[in-house]
N, C-alpha and C positions, 0 to 999 in steps of 0.2 A: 627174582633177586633184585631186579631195578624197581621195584615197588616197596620192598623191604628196604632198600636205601632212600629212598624218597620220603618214608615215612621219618626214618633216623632225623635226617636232613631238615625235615618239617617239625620235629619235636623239635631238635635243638636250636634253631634258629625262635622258638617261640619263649626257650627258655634263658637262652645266652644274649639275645640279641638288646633288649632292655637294658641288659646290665653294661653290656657293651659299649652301648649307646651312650648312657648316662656319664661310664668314667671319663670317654673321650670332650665329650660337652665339661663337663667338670675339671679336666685338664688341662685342655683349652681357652677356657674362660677363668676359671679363678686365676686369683692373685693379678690383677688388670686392675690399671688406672681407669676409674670414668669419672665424667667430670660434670660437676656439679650447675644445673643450669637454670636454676631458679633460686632468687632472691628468698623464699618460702622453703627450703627444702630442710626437713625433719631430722632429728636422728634420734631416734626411740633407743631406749633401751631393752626392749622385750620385743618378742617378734613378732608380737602382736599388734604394735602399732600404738599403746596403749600412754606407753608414759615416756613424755618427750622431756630431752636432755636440753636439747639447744636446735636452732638451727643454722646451718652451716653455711662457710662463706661463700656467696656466690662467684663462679667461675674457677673457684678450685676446684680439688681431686677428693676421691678414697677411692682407700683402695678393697678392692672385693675377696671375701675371702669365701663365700660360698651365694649360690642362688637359688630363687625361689620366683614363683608367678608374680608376687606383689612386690615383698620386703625381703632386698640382700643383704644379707649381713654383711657389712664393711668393717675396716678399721683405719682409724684417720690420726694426723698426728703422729706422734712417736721418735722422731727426727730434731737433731739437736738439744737431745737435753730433756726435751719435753716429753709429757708424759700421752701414751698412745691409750685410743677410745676404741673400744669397739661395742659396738651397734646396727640399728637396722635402717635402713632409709628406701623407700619408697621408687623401686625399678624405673616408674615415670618422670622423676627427676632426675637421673642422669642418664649422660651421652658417652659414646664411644667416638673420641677424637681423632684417635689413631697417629697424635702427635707424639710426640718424645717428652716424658715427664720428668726432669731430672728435678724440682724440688715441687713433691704437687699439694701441700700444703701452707696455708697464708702464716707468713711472718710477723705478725702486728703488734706492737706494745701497746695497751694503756698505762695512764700513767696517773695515780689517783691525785687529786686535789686539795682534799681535807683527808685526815683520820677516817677510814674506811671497814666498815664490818666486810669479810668475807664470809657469807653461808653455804650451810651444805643445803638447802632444798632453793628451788625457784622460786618458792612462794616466801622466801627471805623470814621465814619465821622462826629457824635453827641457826645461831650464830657459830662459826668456826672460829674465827679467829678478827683482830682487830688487827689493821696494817696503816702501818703511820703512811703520810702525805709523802708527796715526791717517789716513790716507789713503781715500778715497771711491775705491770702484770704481762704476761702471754694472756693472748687474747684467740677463743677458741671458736665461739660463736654468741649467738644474743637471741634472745627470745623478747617479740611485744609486750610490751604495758602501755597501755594508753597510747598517750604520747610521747612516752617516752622508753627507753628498752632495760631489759633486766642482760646484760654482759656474764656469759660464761667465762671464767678465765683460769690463770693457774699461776701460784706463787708460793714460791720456796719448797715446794713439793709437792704443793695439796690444791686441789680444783674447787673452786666453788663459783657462786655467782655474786657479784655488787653493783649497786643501784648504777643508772648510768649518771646522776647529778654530783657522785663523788669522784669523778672522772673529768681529765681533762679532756676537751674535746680532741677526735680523732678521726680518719678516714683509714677504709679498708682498700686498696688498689688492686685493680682486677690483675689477674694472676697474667701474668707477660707474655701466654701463650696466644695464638691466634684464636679468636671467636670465632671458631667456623660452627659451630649451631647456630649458631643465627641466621636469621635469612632473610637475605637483603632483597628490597624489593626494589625495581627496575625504577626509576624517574618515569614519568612519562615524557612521552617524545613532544616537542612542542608541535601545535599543530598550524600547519602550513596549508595560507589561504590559496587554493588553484586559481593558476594564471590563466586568466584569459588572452588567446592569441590575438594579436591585433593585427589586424587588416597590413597587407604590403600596400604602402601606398607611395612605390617608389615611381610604378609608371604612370601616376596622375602626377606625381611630382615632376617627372620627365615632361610630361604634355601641358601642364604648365608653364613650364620653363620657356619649350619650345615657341608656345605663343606668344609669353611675352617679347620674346625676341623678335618673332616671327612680327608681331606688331610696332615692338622699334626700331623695326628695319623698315615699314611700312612707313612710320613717321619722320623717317629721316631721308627716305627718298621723295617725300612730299613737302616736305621742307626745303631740298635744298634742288631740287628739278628745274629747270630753266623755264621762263615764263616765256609763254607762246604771247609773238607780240601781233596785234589785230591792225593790218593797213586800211587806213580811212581812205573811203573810194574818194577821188577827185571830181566834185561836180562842175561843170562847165557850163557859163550862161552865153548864150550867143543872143546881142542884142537885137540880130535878125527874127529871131522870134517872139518879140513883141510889138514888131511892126506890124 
């Protein structure tokens, strides 16, 4: 009987324990902020990897709506108005902060300069629409060109992309949360030349002292000593001895 339950026990664990496993990971982890930690980071629209959208602001969020080995499917945006992305971005470009994300997407206006084509592809060769000067786009992400960048944005309902030369210039500010991916490296310590100990030379200083003293007490008792005074014998001539 205890072998007949062991076998049960061992089918169903081979059969249930996978699936198990999977929903609790899946429960767990979706729908979680990570956050964005590279200047470079992708977001495809096929989960292949294949055809990029934009790349995303660095130090912000998305958010995860399922995972895989490589590419999670996220969705970014969607808050305030604006219009939500979803997409796939590259597992190795984001971090798990474990901070409190209360707005995890960048706020940024552009603002165009001249009369601005809005297109629908990257490659800026489908016109969408024309949008007069002075105008505020949302700003979503930007993809390279040369030297200069092609801006994904969105206005008046509809997303596309415009040059960056019909734009006023702008900066993106990193999202206000703490940069803790980063990793800060130590200063080095300055380095400190060993002291060498120097000789005590208190008791030659002592026996210096002593002699010099010792010697002008020597000079001062020679100086000032009473002089030994020397009696001159008296010689006596008695005239008797030269008779």
């Amino acid at each position: 009987m205890k072998r007949i339950l062991a076998i049960i026990l061992l089918i169903m664990s081979v059969f249930i324990s996978p699936m198990a496993a999977s929903e609790v990971y899946a429960q767990s982890d979706s729908f979680r902020y990570l956050r964005i930690i590279d200047d470079s980071t992708p977001l495809y629209s096929d989960s292949l990897g294949t055809d990029l959208v934009c790349y995303l602001p660095y130090t912000y969020y998305v958010k995860v709506l399922s995972y895989s080995e490589e590419l999670l499917r996220v969705e970014c945006y969607g808050s305030d108005g604006t219009a939500a992305f979803e997409g796939y971005v590259p597992a190795e470009k984001l971090f798990d902060d474990g901070l409190d994300v209360e707005e995890p997407y960048a706020d940024v206006k552009a603002t165009t300069a001249v009369t601005t084509i809005l297109y629908f592809d990257k490659e800026l060769t489908m016109p969408q629409m024309y949008i007069f000067p002075e105008r505020d786009l949302k700003y979503y992400g930007q993809i390279p060109d040369g030297d200069t960048f092609i801006y994904f944005v969105g206005y008046n309902g509809r997303v596309g992309y415009v040059r960056e030369a019909d734009l006023y210039s702008f900066e993106v500010p990193d999202h206000p949360n703490e940069l803790t991916f980063l990793i800060t490296e130590k200063e080095p310590e300055p380095e400190t030349t060993p002291q060498t100990e120097t000789p005590d030379l208190t008791g030659v200083r002592v026996m210096i002292i002593v002699c010099l003293v010792f010697a002008g007490m020597v000079g001062i008792f020679i100086a000032f000593r009473p002089k030994i005074k020397h009696e001159t014998a008296a010689t006596y001539y008695d005239e008797n001895d030269y008779e």
